[in-house]
C-alpha positions as CSV (number, residue, x, y, z in Angstrom):
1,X,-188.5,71.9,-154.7
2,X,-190.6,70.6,-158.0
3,X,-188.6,70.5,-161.7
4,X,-189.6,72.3,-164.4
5,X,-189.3,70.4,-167.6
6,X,-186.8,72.4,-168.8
7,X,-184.5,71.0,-165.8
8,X,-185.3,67.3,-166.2
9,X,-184.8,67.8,-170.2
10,X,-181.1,69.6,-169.7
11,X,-180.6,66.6,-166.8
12,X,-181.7,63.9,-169.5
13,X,-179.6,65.8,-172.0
14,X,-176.4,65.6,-170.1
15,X,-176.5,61.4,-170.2
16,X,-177.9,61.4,-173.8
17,X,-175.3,63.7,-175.1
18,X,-172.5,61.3,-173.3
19,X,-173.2,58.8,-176.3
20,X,-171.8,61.1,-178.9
21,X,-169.5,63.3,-177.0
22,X,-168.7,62.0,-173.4
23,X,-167.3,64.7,-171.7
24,X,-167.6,68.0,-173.8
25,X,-171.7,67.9,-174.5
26,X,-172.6,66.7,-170.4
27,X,-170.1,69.4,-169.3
28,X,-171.3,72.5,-171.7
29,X,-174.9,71.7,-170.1
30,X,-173.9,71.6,-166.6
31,X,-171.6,74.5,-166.6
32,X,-174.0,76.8,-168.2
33,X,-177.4,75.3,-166.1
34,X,-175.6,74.3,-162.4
35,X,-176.5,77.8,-161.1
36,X,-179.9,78.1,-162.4
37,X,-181.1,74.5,-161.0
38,X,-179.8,72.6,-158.4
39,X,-181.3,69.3,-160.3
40,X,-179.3,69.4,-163.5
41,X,-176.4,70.4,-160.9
42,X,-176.9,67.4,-159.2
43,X,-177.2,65.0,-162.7
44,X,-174.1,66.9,-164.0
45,X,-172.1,65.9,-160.5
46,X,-173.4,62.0,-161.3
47,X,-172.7,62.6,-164.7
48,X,-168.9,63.2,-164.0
49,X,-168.7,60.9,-161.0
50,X,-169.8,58.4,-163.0
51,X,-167.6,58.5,-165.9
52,X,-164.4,58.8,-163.8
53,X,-165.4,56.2,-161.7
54,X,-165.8,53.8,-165.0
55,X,-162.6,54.8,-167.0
56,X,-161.2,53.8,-163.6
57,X,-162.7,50.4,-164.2
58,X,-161.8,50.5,-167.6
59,X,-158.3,50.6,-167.2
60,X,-158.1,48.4,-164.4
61,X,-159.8,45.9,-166.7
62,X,-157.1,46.7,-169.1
63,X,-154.3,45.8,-167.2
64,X,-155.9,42.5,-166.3
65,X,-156.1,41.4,-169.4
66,X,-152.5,40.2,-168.6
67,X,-154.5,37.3,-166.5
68,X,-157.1,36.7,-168.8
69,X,-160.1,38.1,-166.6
70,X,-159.7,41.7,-167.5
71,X,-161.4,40.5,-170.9
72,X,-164.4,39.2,-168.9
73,X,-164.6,42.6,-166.8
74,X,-163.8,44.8,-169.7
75,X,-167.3,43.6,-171.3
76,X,-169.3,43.9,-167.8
77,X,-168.0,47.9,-167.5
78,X,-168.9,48.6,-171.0
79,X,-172.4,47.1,-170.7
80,X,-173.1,48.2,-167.4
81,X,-171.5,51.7,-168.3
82,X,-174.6,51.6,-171.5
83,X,-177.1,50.5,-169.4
84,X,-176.5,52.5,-166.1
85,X,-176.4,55.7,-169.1
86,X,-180.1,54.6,-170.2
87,X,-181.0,54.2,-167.0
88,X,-179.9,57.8,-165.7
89,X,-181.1,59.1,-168.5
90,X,-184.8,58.1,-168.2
91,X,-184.9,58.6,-164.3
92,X,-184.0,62.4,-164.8
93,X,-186.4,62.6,-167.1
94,X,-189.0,61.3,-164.2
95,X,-187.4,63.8,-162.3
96,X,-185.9,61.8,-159.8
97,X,-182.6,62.6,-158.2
98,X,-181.3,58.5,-159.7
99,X,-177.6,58.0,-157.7
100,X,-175.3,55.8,-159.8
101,X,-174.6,52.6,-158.3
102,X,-170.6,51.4,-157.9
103,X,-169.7,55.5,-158.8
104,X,-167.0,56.6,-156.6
105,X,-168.1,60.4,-155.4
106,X,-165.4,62.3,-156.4
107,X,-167.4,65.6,-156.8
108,X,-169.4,65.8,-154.0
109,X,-173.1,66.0,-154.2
């Protein structure tokens, strides 16, 4: 089934809008377009798989910092957390259904 634009710009939206508001702007978009498109459903599922997978990360990088290496892995997440975000971001735009790499699925697609 072919986008419109209006579903790749709501799928775009939902990782754009993580940068200022990271849960409540991605999650007004996908509960108010997930039943009219089954594309910005699937960004808003890899949205929120996503960011639960990395505040995982996060806080496991956290409690390493005890040995010393959680302050090396706490800069990898946060700069592969920004760039996997761009990255989203411009492949729904393409249109393309982009899956997250090291995202745990929690919400299944």
């Amino acid at each position: 089934m072919a986008t419109t634009e209006d579903d790749r710009l709501f799928s775009m939206l939902i990782y754009v809008l993580s940068f200022p508001f990271p849960v409540l702007g991605p999650l007004l978009i996908w509960l108010l377009k997930r039943d009219n498109s089954d594309f910005v459903d699937f960004h808003g599922k890899e949205y929120f798989n996503f960011i639960i997978s990395f505040t995982i990360y996060g806080i496991v990088s956290s409690i390493l910092m005890i040995v010393l290496i959680g302050f090396l892995l706490i800069f990898v997440v946060g700069v592969a957390a920004l760039v996997l975000t761009i990255i989203a971001a411009v492949k729904a735009y393409q249109g393309e259904r982009f899956r997250i790499p090291l995202v745990i699925r929690f919400i299944k697609q």
